[in-house]
N, C-alpha and C positions, 0 to 999 in steps of 0.2 A: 633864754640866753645861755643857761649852761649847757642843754641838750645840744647847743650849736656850738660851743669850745669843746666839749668832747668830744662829737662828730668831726670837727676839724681834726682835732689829734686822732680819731680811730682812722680818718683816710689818710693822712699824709705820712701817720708811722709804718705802715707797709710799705708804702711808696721808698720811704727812706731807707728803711732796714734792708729794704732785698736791692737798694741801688747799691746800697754798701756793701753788702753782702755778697755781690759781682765782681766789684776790686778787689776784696778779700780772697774771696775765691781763685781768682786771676792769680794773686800774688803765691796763694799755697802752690796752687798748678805749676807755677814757673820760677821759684824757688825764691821769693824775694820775701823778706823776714819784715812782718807787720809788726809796728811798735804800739800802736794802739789803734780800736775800734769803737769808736764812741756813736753813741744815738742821741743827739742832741748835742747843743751848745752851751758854753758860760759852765758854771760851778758844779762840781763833780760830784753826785748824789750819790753815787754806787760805783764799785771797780771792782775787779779783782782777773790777779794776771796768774792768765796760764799760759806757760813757755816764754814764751819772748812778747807775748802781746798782752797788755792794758786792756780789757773790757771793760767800757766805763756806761752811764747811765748817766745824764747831765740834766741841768734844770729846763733848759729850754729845749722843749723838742719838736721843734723844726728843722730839723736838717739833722745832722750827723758827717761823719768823716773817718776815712783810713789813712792811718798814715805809714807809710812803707818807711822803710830803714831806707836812711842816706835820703841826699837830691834830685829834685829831678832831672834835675841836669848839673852834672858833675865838670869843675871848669877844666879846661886844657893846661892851666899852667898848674892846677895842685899839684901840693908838692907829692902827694902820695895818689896811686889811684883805687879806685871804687872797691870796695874790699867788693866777695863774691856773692854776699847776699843781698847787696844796695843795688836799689833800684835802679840806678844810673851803668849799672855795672851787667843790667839784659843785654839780649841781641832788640833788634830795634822791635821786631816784629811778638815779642814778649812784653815790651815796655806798650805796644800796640793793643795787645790783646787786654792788658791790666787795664788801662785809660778806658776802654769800648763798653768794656764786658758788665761794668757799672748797669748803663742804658741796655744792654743786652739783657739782661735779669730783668730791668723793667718793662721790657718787651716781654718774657715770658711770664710773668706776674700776669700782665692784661692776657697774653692769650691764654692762659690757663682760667683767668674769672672769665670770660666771654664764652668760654667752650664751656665751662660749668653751669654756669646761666642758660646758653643755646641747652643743653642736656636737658635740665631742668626744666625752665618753659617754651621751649622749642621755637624753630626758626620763623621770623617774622614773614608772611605772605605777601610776596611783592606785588606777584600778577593780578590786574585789576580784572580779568574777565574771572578769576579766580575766588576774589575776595567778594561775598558779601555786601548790598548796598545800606550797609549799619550805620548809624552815627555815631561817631567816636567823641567830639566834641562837638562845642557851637562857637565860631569866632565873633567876637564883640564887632561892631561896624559894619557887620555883612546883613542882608534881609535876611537869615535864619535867625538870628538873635529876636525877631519879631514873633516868630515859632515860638509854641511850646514845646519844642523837641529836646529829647533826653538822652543821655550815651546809653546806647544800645537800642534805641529805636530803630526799626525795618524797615526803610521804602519798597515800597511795593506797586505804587505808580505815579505817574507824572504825568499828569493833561491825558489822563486815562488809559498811558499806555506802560504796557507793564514793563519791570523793573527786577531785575535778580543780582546783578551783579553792581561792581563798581562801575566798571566800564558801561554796563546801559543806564547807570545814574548821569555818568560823564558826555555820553554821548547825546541823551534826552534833554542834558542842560546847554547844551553847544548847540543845537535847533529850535531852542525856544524863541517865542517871537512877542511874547506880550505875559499875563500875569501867568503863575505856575501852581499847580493845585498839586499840592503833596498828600497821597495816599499811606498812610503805614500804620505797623505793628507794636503793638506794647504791650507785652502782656497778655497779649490772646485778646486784646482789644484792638479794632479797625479805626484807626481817627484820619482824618481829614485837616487838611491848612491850604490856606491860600498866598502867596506872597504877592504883593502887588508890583508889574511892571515899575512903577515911579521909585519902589523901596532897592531896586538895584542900581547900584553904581558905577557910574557909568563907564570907568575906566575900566572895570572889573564885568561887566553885563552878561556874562553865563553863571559869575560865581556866586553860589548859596550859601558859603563861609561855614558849610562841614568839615568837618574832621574824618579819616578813616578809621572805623574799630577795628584795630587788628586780630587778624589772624595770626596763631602759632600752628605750626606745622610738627612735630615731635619728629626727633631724628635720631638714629642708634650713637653708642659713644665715639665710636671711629669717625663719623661723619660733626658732629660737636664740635672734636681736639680740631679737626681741619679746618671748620668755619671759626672756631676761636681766631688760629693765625690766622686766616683769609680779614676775618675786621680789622686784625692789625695794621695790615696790608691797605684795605681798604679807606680807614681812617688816617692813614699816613699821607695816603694819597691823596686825600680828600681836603687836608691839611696844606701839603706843600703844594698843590693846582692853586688852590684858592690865597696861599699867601703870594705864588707867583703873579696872580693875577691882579690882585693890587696892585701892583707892582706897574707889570704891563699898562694898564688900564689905568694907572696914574689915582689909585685910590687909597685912601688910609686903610692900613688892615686892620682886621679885629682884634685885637689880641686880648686876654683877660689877664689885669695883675691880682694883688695879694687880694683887695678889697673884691676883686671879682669873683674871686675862686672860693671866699669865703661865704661871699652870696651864694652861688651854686651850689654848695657844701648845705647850707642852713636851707634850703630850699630842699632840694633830696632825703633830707633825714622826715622832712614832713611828709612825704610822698608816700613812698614803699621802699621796704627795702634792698628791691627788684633793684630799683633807681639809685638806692643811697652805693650797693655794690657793684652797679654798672659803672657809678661815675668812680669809683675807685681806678675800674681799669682804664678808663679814662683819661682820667687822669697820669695814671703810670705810664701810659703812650706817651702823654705829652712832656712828659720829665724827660722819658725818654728820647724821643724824637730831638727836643729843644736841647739836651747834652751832645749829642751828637754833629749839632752845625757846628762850621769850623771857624766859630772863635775865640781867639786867646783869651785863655782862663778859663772855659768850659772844658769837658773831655775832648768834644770834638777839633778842638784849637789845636789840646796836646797833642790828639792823634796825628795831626796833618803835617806835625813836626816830627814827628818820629816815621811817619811815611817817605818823607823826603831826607831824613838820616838813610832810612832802606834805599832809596833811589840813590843818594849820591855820597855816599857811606861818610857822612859827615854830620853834625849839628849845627844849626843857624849859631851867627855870635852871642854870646850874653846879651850882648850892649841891642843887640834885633830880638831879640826875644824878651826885654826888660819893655822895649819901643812896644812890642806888640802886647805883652801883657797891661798895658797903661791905655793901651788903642781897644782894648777887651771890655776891661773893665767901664773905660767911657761909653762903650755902646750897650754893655747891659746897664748902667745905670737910665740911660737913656729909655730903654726899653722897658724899666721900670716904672718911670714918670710919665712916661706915654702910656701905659698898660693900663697906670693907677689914675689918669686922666680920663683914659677910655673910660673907666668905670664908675668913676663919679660923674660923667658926663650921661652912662647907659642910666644907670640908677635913679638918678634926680630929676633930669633935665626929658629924660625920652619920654612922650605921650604913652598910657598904659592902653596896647591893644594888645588883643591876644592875638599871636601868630600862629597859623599854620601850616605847619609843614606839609601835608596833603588836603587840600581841601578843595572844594567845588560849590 
């Protein structure tokens, strides 16, 4: 239990510091005077100001916060206006970059772990005539779970015909017609299995409920930094298709709240630590990503009001922007209780079978 409160605080304090650390940033770049930088919330454990800004260190460290001098929106009738260091007192396209630049850091946080890791143990093998016919896992519910097979077992034939790649594993199980005799390697030992036609199911009748053992590919540092952003890209992507699609297709999306992410959290730390720093960047994608949609009270909210100050060189009213930050707030609380539903719902209530992401 405590290896898993600490692992929570060692990912989510990265995550937070370098969001922060964006705005901060933003605000030195474009001349707006920070009053304080805190890492965490509630009662103030640690401070100490250098220039104009509060460095603090709080009890609760979930989250943190900058806060710029002055408002963020400065009213039309005050009686004085924005002195020249208040935030309210940028050009729109300054007060733009401060609100983004957050989520942008968290964007470069994950590609820089991604390009570190790709460095390190090198890029996953997609290609199946490529990959080796290994076993990587065994899925529970499938006729392989009947097998004695082990990760990193070698097929080598099928109903006698031989077997090198994934792809002749994939294709050998796509023409079979009745039971299937698995030939393979362990060890510099040759064993033998048979799966019985009746042990496949039916809806599924080619699949043997493997796992692929991945391949790493090692690749020089140049090509790493590039596949780091490329997952960024790809994982974003992979994100907003699949939330649109819910959508489209009239389906609940998935989303994971506090209780999810701490499952994930406490799962990964048991694993590797391959896993425990992948989901770090991971996670920063998704801070980031999720600050970025455009609504009121997120960054993304403020951005899209300060785009439209650029557009029609004006700010929406208090009294519309008070409307929209109450209409923000209601739909992330929503998204909370939905999130935090999903996950007591994934947790308790879902059958334990093991999933496969590639399997045959």
């Amino acid at each position: 239990m405590l290896l898993s409160i600490i692992a929570v605080i060692i990912v989510l304090s990265p995550i937070v510091i370098i969001h922060e650390f964006g705005h901060y940033i933003a605000c030195r770049l474009t001349g707006i005077r920070v009053n304080e930088f805190s890492f965490g919330f509630g009662k103030i454990l640690w401070h100490k100001k250098v220039g104009d800004t509060d460095y603090q260190i709080r009890a609760i460290p979930f989250g943190g916060f900058v806060e710029p001098a002055g408002p963020m929106f400065h009213p039309e009738d005050a009686p004085e206006p924005p002195k020249p260091y208040e935030f309210a007192a940028q050009k729109w396209y300054a007060k733009f970059f401060m609100v983004v630049n957050g989520a942008l850091f968290n964007y470069v946080l994950a590609a820089l772990i991604f390009g570190v890791l790709i460095y390190i143990k090198g890029m996953p093998e997609t290609d199946p005539v490529k990959l080796p016919a290994a076993v990587g896992a065994v899925a529970k519910g499938y006729p392989a779970e009947k097998l004695d097979l082990q990760e990193g077992d070698l097929i080598r034939q099928i109903n006698g015909a031989d077997v090198a790649t994934w792809q002749d594993l994939t294709d050998a199980m796509a023409q079979r017609k009745g039971d299937v005799t698995l030939t393979y390697e362990r060890n510099g030992q040759t064993l033998t299995a048979t799966v019985k036609d009746g042990d496949f199911n039916k809806n599924a009748p080619t699949v043997l409920g493997i796992t692929v053992n991945p391949t790493y590919n090692k690749v020089p540092l140049w090509k790493a930094a590039g596949l780091g952003v490329y997952q960024c890209y790809y994982w974003t992507k992979f994100s907003l298709t699949s939330l649109g699609k819910s959508f489209t297709q009239k389906k609940a999306p998935e989303l994971a709240g506090p209780i999810g992410i701490v499952k994930i959290i406490h799962q990964s730390v048991h694993r590797s630590l391959f896993d425990f720093v992948f989901l770090i960047a991971m996670l920063s994608l998704a801070v980031g990503m999720f600050n970025l949609f455009p609504i009121p009270i997120l960054d993304g909210g403020y951005a899209l009001v300060y785009l439209w100050e650029g557009l029609t060189h004006k700010l929406p009213t208090e009294k519309m922007l008070n409307h929209a930050a109450n209409v923000g707030l209601f739909i992330l609380l929503l998204l909370v209780v939905y999130a935090s539903y999903s996950d007591i719902k994934r947790i308790f209530f879902t059958p334990k079978t093991a999933a496969a992401v590639t399997q045959t």
